[in-house]
C-alpha positions as CSV (number, residue, x, y, z in Angstrom):
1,X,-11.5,-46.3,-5.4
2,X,-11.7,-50.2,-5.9
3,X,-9.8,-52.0,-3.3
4,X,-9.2,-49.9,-0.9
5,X,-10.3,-50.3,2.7
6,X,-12.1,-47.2,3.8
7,X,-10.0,-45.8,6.5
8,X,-7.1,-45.9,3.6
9,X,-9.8,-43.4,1.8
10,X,-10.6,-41.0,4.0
11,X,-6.4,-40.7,4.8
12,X,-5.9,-40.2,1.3
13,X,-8.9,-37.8,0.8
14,X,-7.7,-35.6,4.2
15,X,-4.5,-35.8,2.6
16,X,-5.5,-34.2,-0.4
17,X,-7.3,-31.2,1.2
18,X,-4.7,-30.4,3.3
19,X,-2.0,-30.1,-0.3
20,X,-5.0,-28.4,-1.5
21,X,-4.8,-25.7,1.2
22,X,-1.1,-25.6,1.2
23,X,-1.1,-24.6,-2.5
24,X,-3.4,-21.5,-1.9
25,X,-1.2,-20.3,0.7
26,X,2.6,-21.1,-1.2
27,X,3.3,-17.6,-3.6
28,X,3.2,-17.9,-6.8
29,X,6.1,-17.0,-8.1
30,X,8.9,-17.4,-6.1
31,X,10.3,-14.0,-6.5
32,X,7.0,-12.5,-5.1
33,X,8.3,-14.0,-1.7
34,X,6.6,-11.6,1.2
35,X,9.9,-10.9,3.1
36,X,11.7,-9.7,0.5
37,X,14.2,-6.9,2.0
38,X,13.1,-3.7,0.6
39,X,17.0,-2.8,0.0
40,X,20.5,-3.6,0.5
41,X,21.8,-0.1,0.6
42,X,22.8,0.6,3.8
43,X,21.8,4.3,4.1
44,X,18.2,2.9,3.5
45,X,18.8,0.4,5.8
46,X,20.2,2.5,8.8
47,X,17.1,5.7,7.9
48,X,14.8,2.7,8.5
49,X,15.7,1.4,12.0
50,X,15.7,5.1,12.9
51,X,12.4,5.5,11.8
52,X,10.9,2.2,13.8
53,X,12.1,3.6,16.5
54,X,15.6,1.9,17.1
55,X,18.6,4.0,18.7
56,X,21.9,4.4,16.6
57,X,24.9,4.5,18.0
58,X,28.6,4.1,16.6
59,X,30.0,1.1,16.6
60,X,34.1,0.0,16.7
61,X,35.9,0.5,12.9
62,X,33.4,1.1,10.3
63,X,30.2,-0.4,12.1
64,X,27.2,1.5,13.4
65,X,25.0,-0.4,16.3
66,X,21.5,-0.8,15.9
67,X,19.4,-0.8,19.5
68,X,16.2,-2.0,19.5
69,X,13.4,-0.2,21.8
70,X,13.7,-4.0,23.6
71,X,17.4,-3.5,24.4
72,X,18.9,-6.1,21.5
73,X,21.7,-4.8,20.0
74,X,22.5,-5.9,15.8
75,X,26.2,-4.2,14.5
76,X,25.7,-3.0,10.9
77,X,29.3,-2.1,8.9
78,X,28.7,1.3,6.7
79,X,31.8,0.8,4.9
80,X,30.0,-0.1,1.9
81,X,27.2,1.3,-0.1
82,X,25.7,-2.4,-0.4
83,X,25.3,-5.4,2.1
84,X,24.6,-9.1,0.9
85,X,21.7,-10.4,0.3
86,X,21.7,-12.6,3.4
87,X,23.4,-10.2,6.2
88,X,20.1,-7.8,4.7
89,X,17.7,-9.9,4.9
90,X,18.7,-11.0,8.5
91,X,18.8,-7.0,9.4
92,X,15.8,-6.0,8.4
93,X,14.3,-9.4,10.2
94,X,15.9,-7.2,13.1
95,X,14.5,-4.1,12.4
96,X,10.8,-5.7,12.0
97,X,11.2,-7.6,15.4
98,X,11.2,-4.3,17.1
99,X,8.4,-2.6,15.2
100,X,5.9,-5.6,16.8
């Protein structure tokens, strides 16, 4: 590297080891992302909390109440046979938290 004080050097050579570790850890693929929900049915999702050891208890309307072993509470509505991507993703988040 012509021209280049040496300090500049080793910034840009600490620089590069650090992108190089942060591509080994990034996935591949983007769909081979490690927190994937394992379903959006809700059956699967309500026989999985019981199974980590949550408590299931009805909820108001069409809603069931998972309640973790640490006392938080996450509503879940059964009226359909599929949730969204995002409100399953943030309950099975939920259901992890209380596996730990």
């Amino acid at each position: 590297m012509p021209n280049i004080p040496l300090e500049a050097q080793e910034l840009i050579a600490k620089f590069e080891q650090q992108e190089a570790a942060l591509a080994v850890s990034r996935p591949v693929n983007a769909k081979e992302k490690p927190d994937k929900p394992e379903s959006r049915n809700v059956r699967d999702i309500l026989s999985a909390a019981a199974n980590s050891g949550c408590d299931l208890r009805k909820g108001k309307g069409d809603h069931r109440v998972i309640i973790r072993t640490d006392g938080a509470t996450m509503p879940i509505p059964v009226g359909k046979k599929e949730l969204g991507k995002g409100l399953a993703h943030k309950i099975w988040g939920f259901i992890r938290l209380g596996e730990k």
